[in-house]
N, C-alpha and C positions, 0 to 999 in steps of 0.2 A: 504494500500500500504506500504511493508516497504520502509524502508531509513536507509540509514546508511550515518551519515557524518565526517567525517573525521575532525580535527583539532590538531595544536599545530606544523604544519611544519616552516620551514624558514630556515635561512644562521647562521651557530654557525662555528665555528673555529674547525680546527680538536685539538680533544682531550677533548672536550665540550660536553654537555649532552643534549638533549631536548626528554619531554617526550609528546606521539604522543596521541590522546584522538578518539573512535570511539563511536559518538552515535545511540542506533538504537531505529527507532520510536518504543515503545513497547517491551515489553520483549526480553531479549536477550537470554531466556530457549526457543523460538518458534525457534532457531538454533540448530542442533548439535552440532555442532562445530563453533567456531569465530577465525578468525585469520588476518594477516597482513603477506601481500605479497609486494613486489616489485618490481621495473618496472626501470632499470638502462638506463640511453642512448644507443642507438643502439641493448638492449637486451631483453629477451624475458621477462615477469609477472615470476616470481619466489617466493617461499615460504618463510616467514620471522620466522612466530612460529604461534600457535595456541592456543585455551584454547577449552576443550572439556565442555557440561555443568556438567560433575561430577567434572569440575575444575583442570583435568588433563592438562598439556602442552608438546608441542613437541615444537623442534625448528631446524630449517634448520642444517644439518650438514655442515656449511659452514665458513671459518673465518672470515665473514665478519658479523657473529652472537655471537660465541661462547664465552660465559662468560661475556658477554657487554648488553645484550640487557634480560631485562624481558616484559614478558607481563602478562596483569594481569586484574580484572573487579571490577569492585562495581555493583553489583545485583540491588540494590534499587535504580543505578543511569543509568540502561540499557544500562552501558559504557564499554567500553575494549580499556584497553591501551597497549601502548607499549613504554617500559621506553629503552632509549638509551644511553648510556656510554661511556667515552671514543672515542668520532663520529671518523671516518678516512675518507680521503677524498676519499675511494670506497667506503661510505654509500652512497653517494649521490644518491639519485632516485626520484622516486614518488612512495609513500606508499600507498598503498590499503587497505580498511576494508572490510573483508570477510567476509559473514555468510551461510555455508553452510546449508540447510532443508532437507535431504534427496537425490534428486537428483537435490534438485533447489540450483541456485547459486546466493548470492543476491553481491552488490559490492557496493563501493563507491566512491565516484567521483574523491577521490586520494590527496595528500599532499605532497608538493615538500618538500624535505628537501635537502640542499644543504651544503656541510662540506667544508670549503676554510683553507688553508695553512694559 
């Protein structure tokens, strides 16, 4: 069964960093792609960035990403992170760890992060 679980969310101040950790039972090469999406109040799961497994990334073309946010994995540790910079208080959502297989779509259970004035 996989798992993907999610950790390293909470309350940081805008202008403060927290880096977001996705572990998944087993190899994370059993996805094409791994990524992090978000889920703001009142709005729809949206893209955050992605890592493909030749290690390629894409990242949301949105300002609430650009030039703040890396994501990145350690192989040997079947993890994908996603590093955050500079937070503003429109980061706030709950983050998701994606792992797409083709046509399956696997998720995880989500990580509030919350950016306060």
């Amino acid at each position: 069964q996989v798992q993907l679980v999610e950790s390293g969310g909470g309350l940081v101040q805008a202008g403060g960093s927290l880096r977001l950790s996705c572990a998944a039972s087993g190899s994370i090469f059993r996805f094409n792609t791994m990524g992090w999406y978000r889920q703001a109040p009142g709005k729809q799961r949206e893209l955050v960035a992605t890592i493909t497994t030749a290690g390629n990334t894409n990242y949301a073309d949105a300002d609430f990403v650009k030039g703040r946010f890396t994501i990145s994995r350690d192989i040997a540790k079947n993890t994908v992170f996603l590093q955050m910079n500079s937070l503003k208080l429109d980061n706030t959502a709950v983050y998701y760890c994606n792992g797409r297989s083709y046509n399956l779509n696997y998720w995880g259970q989500g990580t509030q992060v919350t950016v306060s004035s």
